[in-house]
C-alpha positions in Angstrom: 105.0 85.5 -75.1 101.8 84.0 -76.7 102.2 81.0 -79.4 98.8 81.2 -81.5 97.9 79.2 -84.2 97.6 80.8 -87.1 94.1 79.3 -88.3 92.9 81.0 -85.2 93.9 84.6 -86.7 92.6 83.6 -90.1 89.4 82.6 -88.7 89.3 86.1 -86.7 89.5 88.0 -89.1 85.9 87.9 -90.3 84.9 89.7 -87.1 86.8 93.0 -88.0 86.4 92.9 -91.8 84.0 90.8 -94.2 85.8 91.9 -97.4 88.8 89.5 -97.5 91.6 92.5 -97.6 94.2 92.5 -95.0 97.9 93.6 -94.3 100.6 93.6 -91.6 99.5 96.4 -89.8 95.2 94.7 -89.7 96.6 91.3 -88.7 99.1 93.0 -86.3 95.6 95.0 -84.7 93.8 91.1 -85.2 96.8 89.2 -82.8 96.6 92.2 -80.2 93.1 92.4 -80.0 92.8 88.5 -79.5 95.6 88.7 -77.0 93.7 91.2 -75.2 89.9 89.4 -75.5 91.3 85.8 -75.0 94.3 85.6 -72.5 92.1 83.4 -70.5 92.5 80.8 -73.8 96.2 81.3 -74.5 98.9 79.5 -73.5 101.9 81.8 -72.7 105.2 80.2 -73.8 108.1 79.4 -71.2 111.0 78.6 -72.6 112.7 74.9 -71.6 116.2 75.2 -69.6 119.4 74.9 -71.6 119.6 70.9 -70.9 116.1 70.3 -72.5 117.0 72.7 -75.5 119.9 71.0 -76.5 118.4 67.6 -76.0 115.9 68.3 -78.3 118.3 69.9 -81.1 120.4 66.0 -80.6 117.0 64.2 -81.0 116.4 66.1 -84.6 119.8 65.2 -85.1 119.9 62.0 -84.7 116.1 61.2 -86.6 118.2 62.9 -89.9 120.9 60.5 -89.3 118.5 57.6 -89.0 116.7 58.7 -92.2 119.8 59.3 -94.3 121.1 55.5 -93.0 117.9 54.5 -94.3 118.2 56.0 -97.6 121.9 55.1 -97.8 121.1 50.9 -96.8 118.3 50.8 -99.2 120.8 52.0 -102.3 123.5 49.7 -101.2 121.0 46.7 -101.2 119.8 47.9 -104.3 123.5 47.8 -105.8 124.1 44.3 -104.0 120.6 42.8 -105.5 122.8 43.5 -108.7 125.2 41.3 -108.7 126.4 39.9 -105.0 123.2 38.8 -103.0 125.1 37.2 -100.5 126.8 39.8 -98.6 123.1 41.2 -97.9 122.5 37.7 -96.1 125.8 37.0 -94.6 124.8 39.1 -91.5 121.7 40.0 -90.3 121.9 43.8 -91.6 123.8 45.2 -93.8 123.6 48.4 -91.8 126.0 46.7 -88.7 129.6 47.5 -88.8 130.6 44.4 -89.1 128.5 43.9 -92.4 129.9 47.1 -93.9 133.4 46.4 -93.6 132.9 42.8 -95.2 131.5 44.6 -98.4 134.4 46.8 -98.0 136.4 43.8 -97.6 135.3 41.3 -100.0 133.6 43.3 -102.6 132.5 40.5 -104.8 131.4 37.4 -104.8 134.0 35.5 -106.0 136.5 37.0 -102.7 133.6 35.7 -100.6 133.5 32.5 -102.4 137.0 31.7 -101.4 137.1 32.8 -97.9 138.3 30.0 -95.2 135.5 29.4 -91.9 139.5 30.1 -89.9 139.6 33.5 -92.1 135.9 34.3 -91.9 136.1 34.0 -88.0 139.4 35.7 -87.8 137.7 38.5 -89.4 134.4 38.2 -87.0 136.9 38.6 -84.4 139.0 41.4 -85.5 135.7 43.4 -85.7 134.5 42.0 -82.6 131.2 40.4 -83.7 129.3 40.2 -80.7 127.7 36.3 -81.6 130.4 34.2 -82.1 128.1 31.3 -81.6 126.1 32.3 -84.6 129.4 32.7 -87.0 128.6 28.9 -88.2 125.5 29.9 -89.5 126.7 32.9 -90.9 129.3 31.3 -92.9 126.8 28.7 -94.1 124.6 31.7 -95.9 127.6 32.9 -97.3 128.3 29.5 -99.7 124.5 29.2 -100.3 124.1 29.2 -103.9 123.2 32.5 -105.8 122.4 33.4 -109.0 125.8 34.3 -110.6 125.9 38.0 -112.4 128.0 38.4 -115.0 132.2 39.5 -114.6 130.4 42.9 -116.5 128.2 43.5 -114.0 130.0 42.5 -110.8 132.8 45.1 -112.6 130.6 48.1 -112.8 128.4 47.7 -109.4 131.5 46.2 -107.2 133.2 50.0 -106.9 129.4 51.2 -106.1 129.0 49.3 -103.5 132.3 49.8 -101.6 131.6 53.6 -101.3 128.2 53.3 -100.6 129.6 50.9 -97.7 132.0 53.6 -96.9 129.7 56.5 -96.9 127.1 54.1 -94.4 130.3 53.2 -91.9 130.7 57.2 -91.5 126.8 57.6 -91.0 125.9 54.9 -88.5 129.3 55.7 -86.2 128.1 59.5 -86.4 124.9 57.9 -85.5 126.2 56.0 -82.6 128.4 58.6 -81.6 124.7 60.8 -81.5 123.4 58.3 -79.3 126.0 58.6 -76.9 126.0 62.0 -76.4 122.1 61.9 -76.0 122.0 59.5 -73.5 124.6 61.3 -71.7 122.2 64.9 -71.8 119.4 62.2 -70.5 120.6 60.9 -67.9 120.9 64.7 -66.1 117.7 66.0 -66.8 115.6 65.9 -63.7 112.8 63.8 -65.5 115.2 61.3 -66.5 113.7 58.7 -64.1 109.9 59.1 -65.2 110.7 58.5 -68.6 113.1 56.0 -68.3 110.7 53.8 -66.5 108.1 54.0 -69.5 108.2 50.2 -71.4 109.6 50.0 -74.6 111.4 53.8 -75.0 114.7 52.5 -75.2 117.9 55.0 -75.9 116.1 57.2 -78.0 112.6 57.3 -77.5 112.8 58.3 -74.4 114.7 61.2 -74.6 112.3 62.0 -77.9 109.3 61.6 -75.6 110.8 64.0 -72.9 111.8 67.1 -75.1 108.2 66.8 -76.9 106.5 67.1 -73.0 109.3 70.1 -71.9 110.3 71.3 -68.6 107.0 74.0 -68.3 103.8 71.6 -66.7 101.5 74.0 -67.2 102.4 74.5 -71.4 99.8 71.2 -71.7 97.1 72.0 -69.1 95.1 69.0 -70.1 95.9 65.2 -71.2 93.9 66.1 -74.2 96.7 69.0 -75.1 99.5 67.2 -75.8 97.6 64.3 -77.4 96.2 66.8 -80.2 99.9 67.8 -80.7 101.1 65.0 -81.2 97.9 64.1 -83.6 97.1 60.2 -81.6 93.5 62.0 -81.3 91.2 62.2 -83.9 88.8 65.5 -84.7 85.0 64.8 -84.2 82.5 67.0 -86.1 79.4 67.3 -84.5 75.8 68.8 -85.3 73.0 67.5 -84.3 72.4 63.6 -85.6 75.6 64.4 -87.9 78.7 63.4 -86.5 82.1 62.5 -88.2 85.6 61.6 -87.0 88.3 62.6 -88.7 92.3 62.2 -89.2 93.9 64.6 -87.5 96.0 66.2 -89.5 96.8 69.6 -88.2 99.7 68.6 -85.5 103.7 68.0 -84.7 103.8 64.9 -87.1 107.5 64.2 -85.5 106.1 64.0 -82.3 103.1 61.6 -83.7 105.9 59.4 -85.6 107.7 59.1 -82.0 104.5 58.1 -80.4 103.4 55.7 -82.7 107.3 54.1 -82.3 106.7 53.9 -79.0 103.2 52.2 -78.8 104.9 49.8 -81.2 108.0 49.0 -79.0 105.7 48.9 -75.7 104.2 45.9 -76.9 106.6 43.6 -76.1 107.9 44.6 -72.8 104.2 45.9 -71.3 101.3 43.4 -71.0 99.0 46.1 -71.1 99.7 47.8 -73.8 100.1 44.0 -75.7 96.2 42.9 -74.6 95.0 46.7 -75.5 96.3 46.5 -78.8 95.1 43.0 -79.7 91.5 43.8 -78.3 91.7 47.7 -80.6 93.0 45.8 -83.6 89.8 44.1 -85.2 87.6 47.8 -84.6 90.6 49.5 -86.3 91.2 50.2 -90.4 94.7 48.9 -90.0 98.1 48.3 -87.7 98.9 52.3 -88.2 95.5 52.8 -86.8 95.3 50.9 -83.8 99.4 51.8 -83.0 97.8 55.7 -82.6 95.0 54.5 -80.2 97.7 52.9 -78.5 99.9 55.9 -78.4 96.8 58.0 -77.4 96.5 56.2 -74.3 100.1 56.4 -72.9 99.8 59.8 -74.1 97.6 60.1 -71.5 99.3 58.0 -68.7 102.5 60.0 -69.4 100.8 63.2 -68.7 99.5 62.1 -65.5 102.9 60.8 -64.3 104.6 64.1 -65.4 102.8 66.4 -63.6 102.7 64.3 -60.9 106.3 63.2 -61.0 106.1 59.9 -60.5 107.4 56.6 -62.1 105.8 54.0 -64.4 104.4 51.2 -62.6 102.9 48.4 -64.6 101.6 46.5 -61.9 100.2 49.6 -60.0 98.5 50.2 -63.4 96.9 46.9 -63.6 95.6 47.0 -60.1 94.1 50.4 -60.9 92.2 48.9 -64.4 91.5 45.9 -62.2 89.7 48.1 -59.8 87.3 50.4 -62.2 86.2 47.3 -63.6 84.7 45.6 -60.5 80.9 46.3 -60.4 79.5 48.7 -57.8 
């Protein structure tokens, strides 16, 4: 089986017919002809083992569970701007259990207002907050003062905001439950120790990275293959003294969100990819910018290590840049 583009058949089509007409049955002839002329060009497609597969179906899974907790936290802050401010700053996000079931257990201000520090850490407790040391602080936040909404509008918003609560508490433990399972699938996978060592990919991105790369090394012959799917690489157009690089926009834009996530969380557990960044940043248009020449690069270092099978290694890595950079 051949996977080919279909700008590729559009643009073929000139060379059998100038007139613009086609059908089924002409673009059928178009695909077999280029199949015959260009096999040496295609790719053919082998399909990833049953592991990989259903990786990849969790990993979609779990991306629309993190954009519909996304959606669902920004509406319940909305709803709490309304009329109870402080239960958005009691904890640090309202999207943690433990801040969900205080909406859902003080819904209003004026429950919050008369909670007890013994009651407040009784209830940290019985939802076991993981920083008790931090519950002093919390509990100060709470009886900061707030602008006070009126008994109207802490009536019509407080029932709002206790299903919203509800419907988020069902989300993030389906969420969490996702994760789970997807670390699980991860750890069997026979690449599960290349990408694990990778800075920064965490219990998601790593598993995200490893379904967008497959099981088949030969489905991304070159670095440069898998860096134009996942759209880190710009497109130069060249003639002459002309020349113009573009946005790429033609690629998988999931797998260019995961790489730009992951040049963003490298930062701050790889020294490399923290001085790289900082030297792109002032040649780039903006953070998004620089994050995708960032991502282009480990693009490239992961490629290497999967078809070699090996292991990150930052200080193998920074012997190697050390190296090309001595003069001759």
């Amino acid at each position: 089986m051949y996977v080919i583009p279909p700008a590729v058949i559009k643009s073929a089509r000139g060379r059998y017919r100038q007139s613009g007409a086609r059908t089924d049955q002409s673009d059928a002839e178009v695909i077999a002809d280029e199949v015959r002329t260009n096999r040496g060009q295609l790719q053919p497609w082998r399909p990833d083992s049953p592991l990989t597969r259903h990786m990849r179906a969790q990993v979609s899974w779990v991306r629309q569970l993190t954009h519909m907790v996304v959606r669902g936290s920004n509406q319940l802050r909305a709803v709490l701007l309304r009329y109870y401010p402080a239960g958005l700053n009691v904890f640090s996000d309202v999207t943690t259990l433990i801040g969900l079931a205080f909406i859902q257990a003080y819904p209003t201000p004026q429950m919050a207002a008369k909670l007890s520090y013994a009651d407040f850490r009784a209830f940290a407790r019985q939802h076991r907050y993981p920083c008790p040391r931090k519950l002093s602080k919390n509990y100060a936040r709470l009886q900061q003062s707030y602008a006070e909404a009126t008994p109207e509008t802490v009536q019509v918003f407080q029932g709002v905001a206790v299903e919203l609560a509800q419907v988020l508490e069902g989300l993030v433990r389906t969420k969490n439950r996702g994760l789970s399972e997807l670390e699980r699938m991860y750890k069997r996978h026979p690449d599960y120790a290349l990408f694990k060592s990778l800075p920064g990919v965490g219990r998601y991105l790593g598993p995200a990275l490893l379904v967008k790369f497959g099981d088949d090394r030969e489905r991304f012959p070159q670095a440069s293959s898998v860096q134009a799917l996942a759209g880190t690489c710009p497109v130069t157009d060249k003639s002459g003294k002309r020349k113009v690089v573009k946005f790429r926009y033609s690629c998988d834009r999931e797998f260019r969100d995961i790489a730009q996530n992951w040049a963003l969380a490298s930062r701050s557990e790889s020294i490399w990819a923290n001085t790289y960044w900082l030297n792109i940043r002032p040649h780039c248009d903006s953070d998004s910018h620089a994050y995708r020449c960032l991502a282009n690069r480990w693009l490239g270092i992961v490629w290497t290590l999967w078809q070699t099978h090996q292991e990150y290694d930052e200080s193998y890595h920074m012997q190697q840049l050390a190296q090309r950079r001595k003069p001759r």
